[in-house]
Structures are given as structure tokens and as C-alpha cells.
C-alpha positions as CSV (number, residue, x, y, z in Angstrom):
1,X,141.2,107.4,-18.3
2,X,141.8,109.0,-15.0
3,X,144.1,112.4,-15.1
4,X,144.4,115.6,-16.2
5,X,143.9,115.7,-20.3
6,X,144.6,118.7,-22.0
7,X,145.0,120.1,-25.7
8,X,142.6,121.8,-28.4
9,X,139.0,121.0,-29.7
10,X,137.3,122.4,-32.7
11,X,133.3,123.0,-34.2
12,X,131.1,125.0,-34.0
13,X,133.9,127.0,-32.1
14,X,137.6,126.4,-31.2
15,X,139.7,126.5,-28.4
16,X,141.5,125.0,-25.4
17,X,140.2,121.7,-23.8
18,X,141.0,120.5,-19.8
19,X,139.4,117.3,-18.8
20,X,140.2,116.7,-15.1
21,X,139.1,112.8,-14.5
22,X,138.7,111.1,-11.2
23,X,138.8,106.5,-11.0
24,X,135.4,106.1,-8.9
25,X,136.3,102.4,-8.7
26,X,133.7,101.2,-11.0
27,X,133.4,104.2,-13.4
28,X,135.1,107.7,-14.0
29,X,133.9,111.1,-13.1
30,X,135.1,114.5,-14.3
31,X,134.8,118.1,-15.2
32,X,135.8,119.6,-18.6
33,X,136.4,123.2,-19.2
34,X,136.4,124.9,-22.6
35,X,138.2,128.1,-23.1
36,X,137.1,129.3,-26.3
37,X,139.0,131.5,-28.6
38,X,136.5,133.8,-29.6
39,X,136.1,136.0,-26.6
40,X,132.4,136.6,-27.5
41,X,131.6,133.3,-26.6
42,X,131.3,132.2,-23.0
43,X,133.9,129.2,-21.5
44,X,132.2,126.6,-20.0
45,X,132.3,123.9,-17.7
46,X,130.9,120.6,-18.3
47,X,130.4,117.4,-15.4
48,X,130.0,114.1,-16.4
49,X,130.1,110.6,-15.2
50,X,130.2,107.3,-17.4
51,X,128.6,104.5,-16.9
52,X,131.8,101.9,-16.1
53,X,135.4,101.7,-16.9
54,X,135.7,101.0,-20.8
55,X,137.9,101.8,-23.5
56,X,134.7,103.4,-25.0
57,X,132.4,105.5,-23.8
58,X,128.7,107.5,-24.3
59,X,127.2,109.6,-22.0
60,X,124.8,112.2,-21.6
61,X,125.0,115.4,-19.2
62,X,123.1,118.5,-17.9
63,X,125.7,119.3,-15.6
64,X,126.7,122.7,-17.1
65,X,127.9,125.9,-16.1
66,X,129.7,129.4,-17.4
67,X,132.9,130.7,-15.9
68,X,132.4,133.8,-15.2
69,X,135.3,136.0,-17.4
70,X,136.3,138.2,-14.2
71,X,137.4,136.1,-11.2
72,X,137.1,132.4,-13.7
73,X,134.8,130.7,-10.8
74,X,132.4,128.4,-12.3
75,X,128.6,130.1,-12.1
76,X,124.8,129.3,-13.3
77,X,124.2,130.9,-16.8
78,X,122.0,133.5,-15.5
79,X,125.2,135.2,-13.6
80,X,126.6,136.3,-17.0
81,X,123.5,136.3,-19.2
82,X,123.9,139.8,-19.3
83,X,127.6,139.7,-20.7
84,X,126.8,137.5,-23.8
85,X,123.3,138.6,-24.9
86,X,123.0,137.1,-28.8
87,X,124.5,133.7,-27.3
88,X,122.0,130.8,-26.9
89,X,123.2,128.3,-23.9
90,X,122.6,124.6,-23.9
91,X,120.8,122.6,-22.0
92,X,122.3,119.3,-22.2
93,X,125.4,117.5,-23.7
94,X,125.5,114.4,-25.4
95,X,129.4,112.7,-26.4
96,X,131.3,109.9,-27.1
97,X,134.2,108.4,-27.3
98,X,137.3,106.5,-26.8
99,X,140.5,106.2,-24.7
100,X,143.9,104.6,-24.5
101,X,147.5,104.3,-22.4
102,X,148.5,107.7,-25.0
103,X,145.1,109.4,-26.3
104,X,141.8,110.6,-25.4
105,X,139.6,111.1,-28.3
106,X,136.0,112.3,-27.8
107,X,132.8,114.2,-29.8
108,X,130.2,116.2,-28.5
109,X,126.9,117.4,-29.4
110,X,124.5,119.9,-27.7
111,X,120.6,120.5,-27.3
112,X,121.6,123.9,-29.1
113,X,123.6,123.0,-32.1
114,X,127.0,123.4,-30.8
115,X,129.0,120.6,-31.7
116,X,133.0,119.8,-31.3
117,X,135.9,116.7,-31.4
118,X,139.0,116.7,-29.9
119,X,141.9,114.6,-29.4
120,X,143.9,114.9,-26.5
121,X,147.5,113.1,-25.2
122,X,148.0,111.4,-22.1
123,X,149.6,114.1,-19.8
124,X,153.5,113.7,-19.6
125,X,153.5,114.2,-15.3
126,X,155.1,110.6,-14.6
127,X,157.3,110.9,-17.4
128,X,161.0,111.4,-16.6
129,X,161.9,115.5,-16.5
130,X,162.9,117.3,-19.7
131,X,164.5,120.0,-17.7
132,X,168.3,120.9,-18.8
133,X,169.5,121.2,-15.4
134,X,172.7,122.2,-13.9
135,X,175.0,119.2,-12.8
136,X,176.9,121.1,-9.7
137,X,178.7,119.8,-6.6
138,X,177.7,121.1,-3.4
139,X,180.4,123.8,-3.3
140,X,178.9,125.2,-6.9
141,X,176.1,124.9,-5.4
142,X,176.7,127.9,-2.5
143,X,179.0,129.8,-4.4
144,X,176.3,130.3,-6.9
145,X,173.7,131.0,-4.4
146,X,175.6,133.7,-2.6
147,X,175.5,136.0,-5.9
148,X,171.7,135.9,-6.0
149,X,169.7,138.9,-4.9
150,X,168.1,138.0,-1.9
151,X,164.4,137.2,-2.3
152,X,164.6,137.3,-5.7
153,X,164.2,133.1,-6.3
154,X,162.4,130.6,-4.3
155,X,163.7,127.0,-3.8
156,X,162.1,123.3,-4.2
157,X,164.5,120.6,-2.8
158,X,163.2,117.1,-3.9
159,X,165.7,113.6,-3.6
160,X,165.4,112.8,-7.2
161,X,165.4,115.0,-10.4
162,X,161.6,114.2,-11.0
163,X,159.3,116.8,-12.6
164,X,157.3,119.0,-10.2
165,X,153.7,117.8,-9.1
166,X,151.9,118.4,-6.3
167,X,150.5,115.5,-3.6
168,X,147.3,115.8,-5.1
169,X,148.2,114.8,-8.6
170,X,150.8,111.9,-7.8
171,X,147.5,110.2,-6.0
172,X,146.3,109.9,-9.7
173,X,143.6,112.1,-9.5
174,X,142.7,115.2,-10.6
175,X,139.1,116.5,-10.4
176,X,139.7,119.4,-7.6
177,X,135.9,120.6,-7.9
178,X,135.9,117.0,-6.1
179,X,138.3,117.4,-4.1
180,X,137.2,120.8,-2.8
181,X,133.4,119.8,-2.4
182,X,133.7,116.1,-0.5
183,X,137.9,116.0,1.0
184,X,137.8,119.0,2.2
185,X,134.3,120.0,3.5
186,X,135.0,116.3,5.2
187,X,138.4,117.5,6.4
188,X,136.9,120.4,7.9
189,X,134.1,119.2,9.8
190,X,136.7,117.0,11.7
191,X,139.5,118.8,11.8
192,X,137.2,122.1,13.2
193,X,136.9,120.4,16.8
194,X,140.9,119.4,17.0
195,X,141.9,123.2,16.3
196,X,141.8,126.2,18.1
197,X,141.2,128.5,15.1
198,X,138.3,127.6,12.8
199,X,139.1,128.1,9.0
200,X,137.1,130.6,6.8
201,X,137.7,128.2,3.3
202,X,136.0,131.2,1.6
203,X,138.6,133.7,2.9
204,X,142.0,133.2,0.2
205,X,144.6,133.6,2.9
206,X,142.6,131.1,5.4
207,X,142.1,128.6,2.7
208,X,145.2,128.7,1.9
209,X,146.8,128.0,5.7
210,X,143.7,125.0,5.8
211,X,145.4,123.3,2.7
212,X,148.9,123.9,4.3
213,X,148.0,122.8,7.2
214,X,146.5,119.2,5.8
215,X,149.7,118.8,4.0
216,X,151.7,119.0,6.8
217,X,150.2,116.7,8.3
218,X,150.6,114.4,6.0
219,X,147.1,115.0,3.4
220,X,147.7,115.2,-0.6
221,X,146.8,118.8,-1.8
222,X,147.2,120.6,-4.9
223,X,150.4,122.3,-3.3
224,X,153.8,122.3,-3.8
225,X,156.1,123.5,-0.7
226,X,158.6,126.2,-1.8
227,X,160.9,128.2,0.3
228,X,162.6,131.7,0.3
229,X,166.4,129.4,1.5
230,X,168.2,127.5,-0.7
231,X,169.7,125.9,2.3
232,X,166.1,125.1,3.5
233,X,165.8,123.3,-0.1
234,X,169.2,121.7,0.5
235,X,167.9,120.0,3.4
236,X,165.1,118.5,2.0
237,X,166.4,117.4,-0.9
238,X,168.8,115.5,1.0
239,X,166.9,114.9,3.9
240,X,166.1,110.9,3.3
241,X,169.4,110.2,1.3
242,X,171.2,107.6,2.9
243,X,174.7,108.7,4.6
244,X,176.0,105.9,3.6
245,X,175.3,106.2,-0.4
246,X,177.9,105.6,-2.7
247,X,176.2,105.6,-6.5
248,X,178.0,108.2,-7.9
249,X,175.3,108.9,-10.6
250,X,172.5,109.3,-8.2
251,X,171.4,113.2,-7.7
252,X,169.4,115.5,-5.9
253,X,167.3,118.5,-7.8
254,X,167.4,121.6,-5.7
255,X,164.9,124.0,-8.5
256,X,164.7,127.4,-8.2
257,X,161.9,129.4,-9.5
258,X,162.1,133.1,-10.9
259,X,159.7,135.3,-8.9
260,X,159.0,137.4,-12.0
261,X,156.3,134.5,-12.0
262,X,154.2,136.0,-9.6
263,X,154.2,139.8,-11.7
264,X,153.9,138.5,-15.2
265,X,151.8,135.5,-14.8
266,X,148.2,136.0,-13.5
267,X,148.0,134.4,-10.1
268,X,145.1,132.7,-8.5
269,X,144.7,131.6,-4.8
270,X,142.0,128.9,-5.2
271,X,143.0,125.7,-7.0
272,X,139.9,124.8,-8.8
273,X,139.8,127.9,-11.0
274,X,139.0,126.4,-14.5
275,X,142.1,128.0,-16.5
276,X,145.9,125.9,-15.9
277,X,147.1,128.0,-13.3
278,X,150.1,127.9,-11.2
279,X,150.3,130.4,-8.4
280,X,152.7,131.7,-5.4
281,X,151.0,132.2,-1.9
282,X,152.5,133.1,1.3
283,X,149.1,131.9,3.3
284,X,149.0,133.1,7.0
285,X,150.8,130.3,9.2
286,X,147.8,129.4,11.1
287,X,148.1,127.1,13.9
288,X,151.1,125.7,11.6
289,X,154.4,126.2,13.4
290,X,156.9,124.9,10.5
291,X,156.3,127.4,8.4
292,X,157.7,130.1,9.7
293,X,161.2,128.8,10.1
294,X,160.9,127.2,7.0
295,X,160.8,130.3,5.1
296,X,157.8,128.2,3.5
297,X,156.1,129.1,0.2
298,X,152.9,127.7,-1.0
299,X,152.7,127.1,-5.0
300,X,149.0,126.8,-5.8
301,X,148.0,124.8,-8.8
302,X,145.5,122.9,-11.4
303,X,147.9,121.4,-13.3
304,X,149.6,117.9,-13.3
305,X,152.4,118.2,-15.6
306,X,153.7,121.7,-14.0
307,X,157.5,121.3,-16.0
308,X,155.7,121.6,-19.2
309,X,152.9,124.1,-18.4
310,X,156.1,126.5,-17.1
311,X,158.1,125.7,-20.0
312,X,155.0,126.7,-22.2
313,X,154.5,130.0,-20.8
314,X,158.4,130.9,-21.2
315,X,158.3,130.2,-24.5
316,X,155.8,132.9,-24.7
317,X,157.5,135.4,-22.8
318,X,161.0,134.6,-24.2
319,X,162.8,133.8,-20.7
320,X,163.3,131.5,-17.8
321,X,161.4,131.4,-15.2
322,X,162.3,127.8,-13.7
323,X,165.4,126.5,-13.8
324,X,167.4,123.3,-11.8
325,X,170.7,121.8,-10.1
326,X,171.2,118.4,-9.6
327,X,173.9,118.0,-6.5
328,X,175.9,114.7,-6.1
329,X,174.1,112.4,-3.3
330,X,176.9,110.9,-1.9
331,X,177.6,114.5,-0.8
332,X,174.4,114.2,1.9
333,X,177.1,113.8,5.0
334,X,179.2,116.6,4.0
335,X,175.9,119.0,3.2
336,X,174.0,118.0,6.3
337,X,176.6,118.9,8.6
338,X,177.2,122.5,7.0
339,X,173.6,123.0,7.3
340,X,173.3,122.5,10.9
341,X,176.6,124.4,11.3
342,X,173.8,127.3,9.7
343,X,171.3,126.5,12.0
344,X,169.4,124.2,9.2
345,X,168.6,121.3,11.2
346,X,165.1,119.2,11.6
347,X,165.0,120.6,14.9
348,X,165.1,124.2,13.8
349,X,162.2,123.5,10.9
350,X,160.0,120.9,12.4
351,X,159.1,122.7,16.1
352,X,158.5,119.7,18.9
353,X,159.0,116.1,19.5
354,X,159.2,114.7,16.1
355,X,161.7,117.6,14.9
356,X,164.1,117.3,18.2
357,X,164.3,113.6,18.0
358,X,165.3,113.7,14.0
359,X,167.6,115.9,14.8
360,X,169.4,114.1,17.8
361,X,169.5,111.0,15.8
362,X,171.0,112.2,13.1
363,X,173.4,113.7,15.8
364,X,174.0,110.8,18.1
365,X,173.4,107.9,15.6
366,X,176.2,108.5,12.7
């Protein structure tokens, strides 16, 4: 049962559903959010636990809270009380229900009368990409590049044509109120001594370079790396591509994301806002020295299956925003040593030992 669920529910109102569900081991643990569609009514956020790891479930839970309809942060009902004055708030939740490899399926009832159902699919994240991308060669590739307007697209390099997902989410998991309240308080109580600057996780920008900072280090976050270079994104996506590869079938995805995004799309900094958000930051490059030379972009985000949540919203506003080229991979040889003729090298992105070394082999060991 573990993942991100998400569809509609209907009762006593209707609306969206988002079940964010964490494996404990011997049980599972989660957070639902309800956007309603009746603006009058209050979206809520629900915890719960079960009891083990069955097909079917019952549980009961007091573990409730309002999102507040300004900045969508969860709060106590008595912070917008005031905004929805003839609504009554429960207490307590009671639900049941049952799961499988392709379905969720769950009712609900509440200490004051609400009650709902809802049937939810598995989420589509390890599924193989559905994105019509360009097939180029690496020559395609640059000439197509060169006629962009510059800073107009970012760029995503990845060595298979996979659907986007953050660290985070490929771990399986997917509760970030979790994630934010025990990995990272944890990660910053240790990591506090070891750096020079500590991290204000309540200041956007600072939380922001804390979660960058983890990842580059090697720590799943709910963020995906983006850059302002498609030759940064070359590198990458070839970047652990054998030289000597030979299946001529096998491609790279360089993507490439519309920065009309970041205007028409509302944009949120935190990741464990309750509505599917998925949102450009360029955090300040605290004590992280890649990110400078790697032109790096931060993509912030709540949702697992990111291919389909994009392809949702341009269906609503009746363009692209996210499109794709997959690039031969026997071409690595040829693309590696026209990026270092550019100055792309690891040396150049990863400052220090490890970068310098990479480099130099890839120099000295052909």
C-alpha cells in the first residue's frame, strides 16, 4: 500500500484525494489531504496509521487538521475558524478498506456526519514513460539547441528514457510531513556541527540549499536537479554510459522543461504543501560548490508520477511545457570529448578531489 495514491472521492462532499503512504515495516503510515470542490468548505488533512500490513484495513484517527487556503500549510482548526463560520469540524475519523497491486479503495465516516468513498489507482511512477520524445543524434541534438533563446528552457539529462521522479520517491516512500519532521530535523542536528553555516529550514531559500545540499551528498530528497545548459544535461545523461557500448537501440533522455512553468503554474518552495505541486527554485548555493558551475536548478515537488501530473496541467492550458530527446548511446565517446572541448568536464562541475580524478581518468584511461 505504500506510495503516493491519488484521484477523486465523493459524500457528503466531492473532490480531489492524495494519500501519501510510508512501509513502517510492520504496518503503514500516512497523510491524506482532501481538496474539496466547494470552496466553502475547508480542505483537510488527515494522519493515520493501521494496525499491520494487510490487504484490508480499519482504523480510527484524531489526527486532523485544515490547510489553511492562503499559503496551503497544514494548521489547527482554530487558525481558520474564522474563514468558515457555518462549518462544523470533526473530531475523529473512522475508515475502512481495501488494497491491491492496481487499486486502493477506502470509506470514511466522521464524528460530525461527513462521510465519503473513493477508489484510487496505483500511481504510474515505475511505469515505462509515455512521453513522445524526439529520437535525435547528437549533432540534432546542438543544432536544435543553438536556436533556443537563451534561458528560456532548463535541462534534465538522465541515462535512460525513464519518467521524471525525484530520489525521494524512487526510495518508495512518500509521506514528506515524515520526511520533513524525523530525516531532516535528524539530518540537521548532525549535519549543524560538520558545516560552517547553520541552516534556517524555516527560511525558503535556506531550506532549499539544506535539501540540495543532502542530495549532493548523496541523501534522497524530493528534488530533481535541473540546469540552465543543455550541455551540462548532456553530460549527465551520458555520464555512466559505457565507452565501449555498442546496442544501437539503447538511448539517453536529455528533457527540457518550458520555463512558462514557473509564471503560469503556482509555485511553492516547501515540498510538503498538501496540493500536487511541482516547483522551480534557484536556492542560494550554500556551502555547495557544484552548483554554481552546474548552472544547477532545483525542481521542488510532492508528486511521484511528475510525467503525468505535467501532462495534466498542459492539457489544461492547451500547450507544452515538457518535452524530450532521446540521443544514441553509442555516441557517449564522441559527446564526451566535445563537451570537454566546451569546458564540460567532471572537473569543471564537481570542484575537488573526486571531480579532478573523474576527469583525469576519463582522460588518461580511454
Amino acid at each position: 500500500m505504500n506510495g503516493q495514491w491519488f484521484g477523486r472521492y465523493t459524500g457528503t462532499t466531492s473532490g480531489s484525494i492524495t494519500l501519501n503512504i510510508d512501509d513502517l515495516g510492520t504496518c503503514f503510515q500516512g497523510i491524506a489531504y482532501s481538496i474539496n470542490d466547494d470552496n466553502a468548505v475547508p480542505q483537510t488533512a488527515v494522519g493515520f496509521k493501521t494496525t499491520d500490513k494487510g490487504n484490508t484495513f480499519a482504523l480510527e484517527t484524531t489526527s486532523l487538521w485544515a490547510i489553511h487556503p492562503k499559503n496551503r500549510n497544514r494548521v489547527n482548526w482554530g487558525e481558520v475558524k474564522d474563514l468558515f463560520p457555518d462549518f462544523i469540524p470533526a473530531a475523529k475519523v473512522t475508515a475502512n478498506g481495501q488494497w491491491d497491486d492496481q487499486s486502493l479503495h477506502i470509506e470514511w465516516r466522521t464524528d460530525a456526519g461527513q462521510i465519503g468513498s473513493c477508489e484510487l489507482p496505483r500511481s504510474q511512477a515505475e511505469k515505462p514513460s509515455t512521453l513522445a520524445a524526439d529520437k535525435a543524434d547528437w549533432t540534432d541534438f546542438k543544432r536544435y539547441v543553438s536556436g533556443l533563446k537563451r534561458s528560456r528552457h532548463l535541462f534534465r539529462g538522465q541515462e535512460a528514457p525513464l519518467r521524471l521522479r525525484s530520489g525521494f520517491h524512487r526510495t518508495g516512500r512518500a509521506d514528506l510531513v515524515r520526511f520533513v519532521d524525523e530525516d531532516i530535523h535528524a539530518l540537521h542536528r548532525r549535519l549543524s556541527v560538520r558545516t560552517r553555516h547553520v541552516f534556517n529550514l524555516q527560511n525558503a531559500d535556506e531550506n532549499g540549499a539544506f535539501f540540495n545540499l543532502v542530495q549532493h551528498h548523496g541523501y534522497p530528497t524530493p528534488l530533481l536537479d535541473w540546469t540552465y545548459s543543455p550541455y551540462v544535461a548532456a553530460f549527465f545523461a551520458y555520464r555512466k554510459i559505457s565507452r565501449k557500448e555498442s546496442d544501437p537501440n539503447k538511448r539517453v533522455r536529455i528533457f527540457m522543461l518550458d520555463q512558462r512553468w514557473r509564471t503560469e503554474i503556482r509555485q511553492f518552495m516547501f515540498a510538503e504543501r498538501a496540493f500536487p505541486h511541482f516547483s522551480i527554485g534557484e536556492f542560494i548555493a550554500i556551502e555547495n560548490e557544484r552548483s554554481v558551475p552546474q548552472q544547477s536548478v532545483s525542481a521542488v515537488t510532492n508528486v511521484d508520477d511528475i510525467e503525468t501530473y505535467i501532462q495534466t496541467k498542459e492539457a489544461g492550458f492547451g500547450h507544452r511545457f515538457l518535452t524530450a530527446f532521446d540521443l544514441p548511446a553509442t555516441e557517449r565517446e564522441l559527446v564526451f570529448d566535445e563537451l570537454a572541448y566546451m569546458g564540460v568536464t567532471a572537473g569543471s562541475l564537481f570542484p575537488g578531489l573526486d571531480g579532478a580524478c573523474e576527469e583525469l581518468r576519463e582522460q588518461n584511461f580511454r
